[in-house]
C-alpha positions as CSV (number, residue, x, y, z in Angstrom):
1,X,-21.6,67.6,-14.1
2,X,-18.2,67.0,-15.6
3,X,-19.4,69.2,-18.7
4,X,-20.1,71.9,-15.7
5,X,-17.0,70.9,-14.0
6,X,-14.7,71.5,-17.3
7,X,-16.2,75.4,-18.5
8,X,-15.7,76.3,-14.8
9,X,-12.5,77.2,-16.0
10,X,-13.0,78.6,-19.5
11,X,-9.8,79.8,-20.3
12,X,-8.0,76.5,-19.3
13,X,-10.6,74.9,-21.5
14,X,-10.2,76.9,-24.7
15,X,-6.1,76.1,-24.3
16,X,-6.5,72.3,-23.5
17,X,-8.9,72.7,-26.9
18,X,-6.2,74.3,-28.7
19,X,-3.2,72.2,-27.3
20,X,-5.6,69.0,-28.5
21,X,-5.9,70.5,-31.9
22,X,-1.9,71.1,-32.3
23,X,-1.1,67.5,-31.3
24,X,-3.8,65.9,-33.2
25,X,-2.7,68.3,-36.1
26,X,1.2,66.8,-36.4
27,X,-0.5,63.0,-37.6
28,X,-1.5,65.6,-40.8
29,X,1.5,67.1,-40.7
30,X,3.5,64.4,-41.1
31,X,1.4,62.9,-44.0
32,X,2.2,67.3,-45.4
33,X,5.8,66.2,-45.4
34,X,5.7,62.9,-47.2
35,X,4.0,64.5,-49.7
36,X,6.7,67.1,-50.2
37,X,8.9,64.3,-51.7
38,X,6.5,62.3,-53.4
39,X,3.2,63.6,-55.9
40,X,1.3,60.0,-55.2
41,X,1.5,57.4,-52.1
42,X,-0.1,54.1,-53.3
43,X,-1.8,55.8,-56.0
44,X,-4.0,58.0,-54.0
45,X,-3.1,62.0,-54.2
46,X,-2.8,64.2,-51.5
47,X,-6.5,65.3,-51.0
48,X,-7.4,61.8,-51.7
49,X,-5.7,60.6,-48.6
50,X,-7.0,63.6,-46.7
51,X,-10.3,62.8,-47.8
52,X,-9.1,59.5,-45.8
53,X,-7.8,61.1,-42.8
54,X,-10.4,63.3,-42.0
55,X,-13.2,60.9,-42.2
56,X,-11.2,58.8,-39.9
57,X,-10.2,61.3,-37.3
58,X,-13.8,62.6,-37.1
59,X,-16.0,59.3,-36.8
60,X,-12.9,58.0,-34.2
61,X,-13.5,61.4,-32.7
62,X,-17.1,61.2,-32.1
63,X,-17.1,58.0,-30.7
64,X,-13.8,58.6,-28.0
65,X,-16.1,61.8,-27.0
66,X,-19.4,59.6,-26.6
67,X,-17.8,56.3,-25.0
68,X,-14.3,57.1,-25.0
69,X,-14.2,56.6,-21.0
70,X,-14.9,53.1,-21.0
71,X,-10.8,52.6,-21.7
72,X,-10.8,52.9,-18.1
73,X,-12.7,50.4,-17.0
74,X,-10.2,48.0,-16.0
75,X,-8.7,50.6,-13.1
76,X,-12.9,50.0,-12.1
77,X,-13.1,46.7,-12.1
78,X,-8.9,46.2,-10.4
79,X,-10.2,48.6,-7.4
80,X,-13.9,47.6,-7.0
81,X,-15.7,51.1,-7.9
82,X,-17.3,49.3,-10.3
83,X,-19.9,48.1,-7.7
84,X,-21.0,51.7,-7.1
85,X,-22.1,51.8,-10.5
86,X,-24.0,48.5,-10.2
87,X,-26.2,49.7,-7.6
88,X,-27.5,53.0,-8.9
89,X,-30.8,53.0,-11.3
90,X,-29.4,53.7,-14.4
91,X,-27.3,51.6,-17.0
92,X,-23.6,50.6,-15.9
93,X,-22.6,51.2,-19.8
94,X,-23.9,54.7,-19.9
95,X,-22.4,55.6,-16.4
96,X,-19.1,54.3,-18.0
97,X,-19.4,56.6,-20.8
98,X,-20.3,59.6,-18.6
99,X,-17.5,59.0,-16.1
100,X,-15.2,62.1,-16.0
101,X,-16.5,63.0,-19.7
102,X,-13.7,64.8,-21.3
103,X,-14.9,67.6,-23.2
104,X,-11.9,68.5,-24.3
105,X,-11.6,65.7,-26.9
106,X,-14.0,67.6,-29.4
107,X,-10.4,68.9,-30.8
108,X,-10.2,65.7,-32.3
109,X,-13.4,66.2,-34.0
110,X,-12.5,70.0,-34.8
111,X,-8.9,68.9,-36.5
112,X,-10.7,65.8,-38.5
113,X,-13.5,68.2,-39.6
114,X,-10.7,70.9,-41.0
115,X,-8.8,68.4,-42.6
116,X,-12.0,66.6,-44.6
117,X,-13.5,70.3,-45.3
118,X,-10.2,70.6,-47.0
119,X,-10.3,67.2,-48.8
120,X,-13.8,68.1,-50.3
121,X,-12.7,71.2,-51.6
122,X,-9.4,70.2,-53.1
123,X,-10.8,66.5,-54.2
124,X,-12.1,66.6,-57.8
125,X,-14.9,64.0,-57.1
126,X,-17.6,63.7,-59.4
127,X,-20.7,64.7,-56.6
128,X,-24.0,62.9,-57.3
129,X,-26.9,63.1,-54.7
130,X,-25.7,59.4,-53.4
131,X,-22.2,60.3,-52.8
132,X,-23.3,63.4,-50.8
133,X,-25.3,61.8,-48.6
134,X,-22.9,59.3,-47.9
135,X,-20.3,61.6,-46.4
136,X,-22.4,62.4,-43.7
137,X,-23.7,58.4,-43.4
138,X,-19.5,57.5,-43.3
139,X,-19.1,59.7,-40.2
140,X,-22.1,58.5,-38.5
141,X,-21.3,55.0,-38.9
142,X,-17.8,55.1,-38.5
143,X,-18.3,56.7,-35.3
144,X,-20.7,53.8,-34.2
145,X,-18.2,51.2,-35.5
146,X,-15.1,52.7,-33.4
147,X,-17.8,53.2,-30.9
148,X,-19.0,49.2,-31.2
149,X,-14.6,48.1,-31.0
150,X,-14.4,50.8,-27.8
151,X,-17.6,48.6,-25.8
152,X,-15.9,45.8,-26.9
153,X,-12.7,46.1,-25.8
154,X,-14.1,47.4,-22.4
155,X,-16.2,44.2,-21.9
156,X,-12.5,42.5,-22.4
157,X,-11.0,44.3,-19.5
158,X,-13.6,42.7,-17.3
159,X,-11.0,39.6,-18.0
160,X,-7.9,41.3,-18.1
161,X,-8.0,44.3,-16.1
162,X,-4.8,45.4,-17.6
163,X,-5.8,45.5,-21.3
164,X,-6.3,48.8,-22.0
165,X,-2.8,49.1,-24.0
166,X,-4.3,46.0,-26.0
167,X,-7.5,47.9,-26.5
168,X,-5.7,51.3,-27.7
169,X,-4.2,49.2,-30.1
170,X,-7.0,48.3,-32.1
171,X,-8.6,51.8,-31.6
172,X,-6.3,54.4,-31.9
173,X,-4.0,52.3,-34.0
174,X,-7.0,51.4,-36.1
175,X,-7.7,55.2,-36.5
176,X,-4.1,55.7,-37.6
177,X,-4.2,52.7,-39.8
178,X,-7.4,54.3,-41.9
179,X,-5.6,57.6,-42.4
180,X,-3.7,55.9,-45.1
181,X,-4.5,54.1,-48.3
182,X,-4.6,50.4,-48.3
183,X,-2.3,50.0,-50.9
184,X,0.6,50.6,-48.7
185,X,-0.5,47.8,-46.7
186,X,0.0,44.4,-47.0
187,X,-3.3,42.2,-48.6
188,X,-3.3,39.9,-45.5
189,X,-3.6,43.0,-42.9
190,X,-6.5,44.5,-45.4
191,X,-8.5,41.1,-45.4
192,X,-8.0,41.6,-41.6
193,X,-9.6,45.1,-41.1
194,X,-12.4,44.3,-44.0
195,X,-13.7,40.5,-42.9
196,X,-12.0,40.2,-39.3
197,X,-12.4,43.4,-37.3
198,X,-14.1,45.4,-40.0
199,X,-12.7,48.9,-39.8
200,X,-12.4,49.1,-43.9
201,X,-16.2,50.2,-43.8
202,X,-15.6,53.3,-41.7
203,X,-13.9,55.2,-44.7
204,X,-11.4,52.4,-47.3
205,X,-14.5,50.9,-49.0
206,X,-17.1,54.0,-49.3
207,X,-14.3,56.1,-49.8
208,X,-12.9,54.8,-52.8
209,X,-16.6,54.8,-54.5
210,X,-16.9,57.9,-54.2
211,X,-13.5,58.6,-55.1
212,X,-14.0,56.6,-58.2
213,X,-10.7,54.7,-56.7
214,X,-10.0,50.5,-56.4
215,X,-11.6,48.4,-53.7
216,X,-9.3,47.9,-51.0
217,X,-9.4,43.9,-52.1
218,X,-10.4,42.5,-55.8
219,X,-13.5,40.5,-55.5
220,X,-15.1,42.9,-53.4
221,X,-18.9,43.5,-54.3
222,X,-19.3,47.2,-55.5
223,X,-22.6,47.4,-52.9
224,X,-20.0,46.9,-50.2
225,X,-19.7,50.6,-50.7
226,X,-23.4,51.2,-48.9
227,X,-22.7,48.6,-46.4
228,X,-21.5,50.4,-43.6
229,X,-25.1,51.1,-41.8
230,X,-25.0,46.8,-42.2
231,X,-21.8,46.6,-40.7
232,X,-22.5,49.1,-38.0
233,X,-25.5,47.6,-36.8
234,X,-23.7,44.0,-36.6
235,X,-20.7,45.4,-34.7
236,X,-23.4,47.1,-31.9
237,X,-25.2,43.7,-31.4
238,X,-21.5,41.9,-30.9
239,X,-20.1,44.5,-28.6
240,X,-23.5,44.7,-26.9
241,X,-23.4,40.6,-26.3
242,X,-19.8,41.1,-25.1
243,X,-20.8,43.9,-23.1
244,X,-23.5,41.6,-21.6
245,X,-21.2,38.6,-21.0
246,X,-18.2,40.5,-19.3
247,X,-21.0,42.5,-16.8
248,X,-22.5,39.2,-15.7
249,X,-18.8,37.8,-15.2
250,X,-18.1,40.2,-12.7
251,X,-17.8,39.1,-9.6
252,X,-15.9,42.5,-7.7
253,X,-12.7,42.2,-5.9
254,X,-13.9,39.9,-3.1
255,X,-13.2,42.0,-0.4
């Protein structure tokens, strides 16, 4: 219906598409103008950090297009329309994700995809059939991962109802955190996004295998690289258990 809703107007569409694109496209930009000062940041090249950035743009992409909705949740549960989603036959979560589906956000996807086609091209990686296959498998699973910390942080606004700042920050600032090497960032923030909320497996650790570049942290197994699928499929059963506990908590607005 909202797909329906939003090619009504076709020509509004194409320029909300457009318009995405150009916004999303300054983050690159300004990474373009860094690079006009400096030949290296943190030892990565510039089509070694794009390779970064559009990896993270496009799994963050598919997963704000598939589930991306759910940062609203708290205005549900504050207001009490949440209980009209309780009652119909079909999953609350999956009504959450279709509410007012926004279309429009595949010109995140669109400006992540440009920038990584670029990054392939201009990267001089040595290709093997493994590393090939796992540029597709790093978009898939990233997208489930950011997919996995979006549920999550939903089921959290079933507690706080005004959290969706809190949960922006470790989505969207977690997007913008992976568009840059880790080297620039402190060791004890790395640990965090590798061990604690473990965005490093959407594109720092199978990146720099294929890359041929260092782990993000020394001691790091070199099979962490092909861990991502592992790491995926652990972050869906906790967001689905959170998921499960903040439903069951609700008890609507009493009146």
């Amino acid at each position: 219906m909202w797909i329906r809703s939003t090619l009504t107007y076709r020509v509004s569409f194409v320029m909300t598409v457009v318009g995405g694109l150009l916004v999303t496209g300054l983050d690159f930009v300004s990474i373009l103008l860094m690079f006009s000062r400096v030949d290296v940041l943190g030892g990565w090249s510039l089509p070694e950090i794009a390779f970064l950035y559009g990896l993270s743009a496009t799994s963050f992409g598919l997963a704000d297009l598939a589930i991306g909705s759910a940062g609203r949740l708290g205005s549900r549960v504050r207001d009490g329309t949440l209980d009209t989603l309780l009652v119909r036959p079909a999953p609350v979560l999956a009504q959450v994700a279709a509410d007012r589906f926004a279309l429009r956000r595949i010109s995140r996807i669109m400006q992540g995809a440009l920038v990584l086609g670029y990054a392939l091209v201009a990267s001089d990686i040595g290709w093997t059939p493994v590393k090939v296959l796992m540029v597709p498998g790093m978009l898939v699973c990233g997208g489930v991962i950011f997919s996995a910390v979006l549920v999550a942080g939903a089921a959290f606004q079933f507690v706080a109802q005004d959290a969706s700042e809190v949960q922006s920050a470790f989505t969207y600032g977690g997007q913008t955190l992976l568009q840059y090497p880790p080297t620039v960032f402190g060791k004890e923030l790395v640990r965090g996004v590798t061990f604690m909320l473990p965005l490093a497996f959407v594109n720092w650790v199978p990146a720099a295998y294929v890359l041929g570049q260092p782990y993000p942290l020394d001691g790091v197994p070199r099979w962490a690289a092909f861990a991502p699928p592992l790491v995926a499929a652990v972050c869906c059963v906790a967001a689905g258990l959170a998921w499960r506990v903040g439903l069951r908590s609700y008890r609507s607005t009493g009146s």
